[in-house]
N, C-alpha and C positions, 0 to 999 in steps of 0.2 A: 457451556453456553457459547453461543457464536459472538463474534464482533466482529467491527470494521477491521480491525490488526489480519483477521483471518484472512479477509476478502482481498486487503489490499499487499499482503507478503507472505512470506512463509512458504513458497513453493518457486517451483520453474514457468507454472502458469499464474503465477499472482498479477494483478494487474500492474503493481509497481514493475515486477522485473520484465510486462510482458511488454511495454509501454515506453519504460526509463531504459534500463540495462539493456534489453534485446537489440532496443531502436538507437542505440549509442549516445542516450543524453546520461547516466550515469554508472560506474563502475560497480554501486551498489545501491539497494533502496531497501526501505523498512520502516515498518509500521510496530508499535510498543504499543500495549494497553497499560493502563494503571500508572504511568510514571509519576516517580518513583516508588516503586513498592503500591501498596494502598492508600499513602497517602492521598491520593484525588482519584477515585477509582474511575472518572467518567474522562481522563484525560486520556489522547491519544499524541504519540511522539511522532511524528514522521522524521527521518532523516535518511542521509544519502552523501555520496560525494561524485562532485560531475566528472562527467568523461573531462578529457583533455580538450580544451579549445570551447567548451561549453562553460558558461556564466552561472553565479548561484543563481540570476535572477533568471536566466532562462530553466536552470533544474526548481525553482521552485514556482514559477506558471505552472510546469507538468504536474506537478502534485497537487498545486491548486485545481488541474484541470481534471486530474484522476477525482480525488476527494468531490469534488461537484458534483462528478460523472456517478459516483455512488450517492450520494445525498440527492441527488434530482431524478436520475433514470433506477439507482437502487440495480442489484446485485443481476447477472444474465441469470439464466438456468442452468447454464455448463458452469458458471462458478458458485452455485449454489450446489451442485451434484458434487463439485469437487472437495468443497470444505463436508458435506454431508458422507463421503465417502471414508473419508479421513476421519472421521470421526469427530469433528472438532464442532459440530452445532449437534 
């Protein structure tokens, strides 16, 4: 089954790392489903830690702004092809 964790980490084209890391606002980014365990299966984690000289609040606008950019415009086609390649939807 697909989910947002998919769309937004897990590769070199995810949007976190194409977004955060590539563009030097963080060292690393990621998205968990189900934290912890099954406990709340509908919860997703984002985390990450900023580059050097960048603010938590400036790395967490970004995430606020990726996360939008999924919930309001919803997944391209080149990132639906990519989780759908991988086998992961």
């Amino acid at each position: 089954m697909c989910d947002c964790s998919d769309l937004l980490s897990g590769s070199r084209t995810s949007r976190l790392y194409t977004q955060l890391v590539e563009k030097g606002q963080a060292y690393h980014a990621n998205a968990v489903p189900s934290y912890p365990g099954e406990k709340h299966p509908n919860a997703l984690v984002l985390f990450g830690q900023p580059s050097s000289g960048v603010s938590l609040q400036t790395l967490d606008k970004a995430f606020q702004k990726e996360t939008q950019g999924l919930i309001h415009i919803g997944p391209s086609a080149k990132e639906m092809a990519r989780i759908k390649k991988v086998g992961q939807c």
